[in-house]
C-alpha positions as CSV (number, residue, x, y, z in Angstrom):
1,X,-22.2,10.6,-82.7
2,X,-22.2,8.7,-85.8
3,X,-19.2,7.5,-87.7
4,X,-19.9,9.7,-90.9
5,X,-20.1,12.7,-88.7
6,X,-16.8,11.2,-86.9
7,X,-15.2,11.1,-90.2
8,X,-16.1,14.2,-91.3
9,X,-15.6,16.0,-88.4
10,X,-11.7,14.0,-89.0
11,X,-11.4,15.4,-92.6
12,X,-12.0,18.8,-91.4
13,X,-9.2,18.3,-89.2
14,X,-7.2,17.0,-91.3
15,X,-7.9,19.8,-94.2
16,X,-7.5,22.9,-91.4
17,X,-4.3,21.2,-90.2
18,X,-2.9,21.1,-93.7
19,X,-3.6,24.4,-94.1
20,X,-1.8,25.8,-91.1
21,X,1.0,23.6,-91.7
22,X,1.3,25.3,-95.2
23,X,0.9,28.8,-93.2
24,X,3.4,27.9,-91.1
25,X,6.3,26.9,-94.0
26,X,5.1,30.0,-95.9
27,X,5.8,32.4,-92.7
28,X,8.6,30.3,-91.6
29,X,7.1,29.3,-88.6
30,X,8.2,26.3,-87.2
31,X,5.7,26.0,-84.1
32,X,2.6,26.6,-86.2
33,X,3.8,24.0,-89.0
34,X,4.6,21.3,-86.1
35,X,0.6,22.2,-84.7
36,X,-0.7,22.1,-88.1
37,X,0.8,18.8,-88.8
38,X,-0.2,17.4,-85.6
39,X,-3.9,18.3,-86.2
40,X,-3.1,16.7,-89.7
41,X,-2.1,13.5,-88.3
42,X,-5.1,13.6,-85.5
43,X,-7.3,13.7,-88.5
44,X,-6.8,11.3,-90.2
45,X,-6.3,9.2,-86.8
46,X,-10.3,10.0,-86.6
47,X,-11.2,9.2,-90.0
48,X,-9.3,5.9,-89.6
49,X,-11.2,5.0,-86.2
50,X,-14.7,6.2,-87.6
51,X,-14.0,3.6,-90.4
52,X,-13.3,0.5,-88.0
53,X,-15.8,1.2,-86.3
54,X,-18.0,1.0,-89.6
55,X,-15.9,-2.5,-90.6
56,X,-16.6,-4.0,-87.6
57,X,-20.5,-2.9,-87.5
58,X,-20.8,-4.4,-91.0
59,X,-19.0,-8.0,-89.7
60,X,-21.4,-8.2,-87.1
61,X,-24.5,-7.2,-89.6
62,X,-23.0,-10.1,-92.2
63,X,-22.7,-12.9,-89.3
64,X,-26.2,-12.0,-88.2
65,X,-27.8,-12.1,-91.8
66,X,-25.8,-16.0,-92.2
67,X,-27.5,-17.1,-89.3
68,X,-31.0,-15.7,-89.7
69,X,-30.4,-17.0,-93.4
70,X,-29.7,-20.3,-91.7
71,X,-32.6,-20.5,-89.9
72,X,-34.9,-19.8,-92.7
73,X,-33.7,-22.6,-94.2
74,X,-34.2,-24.7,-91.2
75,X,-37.7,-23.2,-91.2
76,X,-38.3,-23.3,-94.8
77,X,-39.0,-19.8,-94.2
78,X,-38.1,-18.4,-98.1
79,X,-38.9,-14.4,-96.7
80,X,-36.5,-15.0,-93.6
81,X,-34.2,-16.5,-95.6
82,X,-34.3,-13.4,-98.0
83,X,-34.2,-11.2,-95.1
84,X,-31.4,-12.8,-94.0
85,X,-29.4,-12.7,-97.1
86,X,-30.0,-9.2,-97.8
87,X,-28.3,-8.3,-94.2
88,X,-25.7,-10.4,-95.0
89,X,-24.9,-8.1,-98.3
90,X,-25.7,-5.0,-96.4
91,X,-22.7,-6.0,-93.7
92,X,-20.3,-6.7,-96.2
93,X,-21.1,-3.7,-98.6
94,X,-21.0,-1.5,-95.3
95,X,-17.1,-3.4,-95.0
96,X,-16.3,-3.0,-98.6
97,X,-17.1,1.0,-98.3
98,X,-15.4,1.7,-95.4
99,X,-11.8,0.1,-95.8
């Protein structure tokens, strides 16, 4: 499964455990306000894992473009170079969007 579906499957939880947490202080319902806030918290515990997981993917994608950058300059290779540049970018845009 990919992270985005991770993630959204995390804000769903999130959003329906809000909602029965709000149910359950409106009813006076301590149980179903305690579940609803767990889901809550479980969530968000998803989201927040599906977004490492995208950080550390887009580290991995920036150290790789460096290197193959690298190596087109040790090849005076100007389209690997590019190549490798743009990765580079790509990993720390796909960082930048997921902190």
């Amino acid at each position: 499964m990919s992270s985005g579906i991770k993630r959204s499957k995390g804000a769903v939880k999130e959003i329906a455990g809000k909602v029965e947490k709000k149910v359950g202080q409106v009813v006076g319902n301590e149980r179903l306000e305690a579940t609803g806030r767990v889901r809550e918290l479980e969530g968000r515990a998803e989201q927040a894992a599906a977004k490492s997981h995208e950080r550390v993917k887009g580290k991995v994608e920036e150290i790789v473009g460096k290197v193959q950058k690298q190596a087109g300059d040790v090849l005076e290779d100007d389209e690997m170079k590019a190549k490798g540049k743009l990765r580079e970018v790509k990993g720390k845009v796909r960082q930048k969007a997921n902190q």
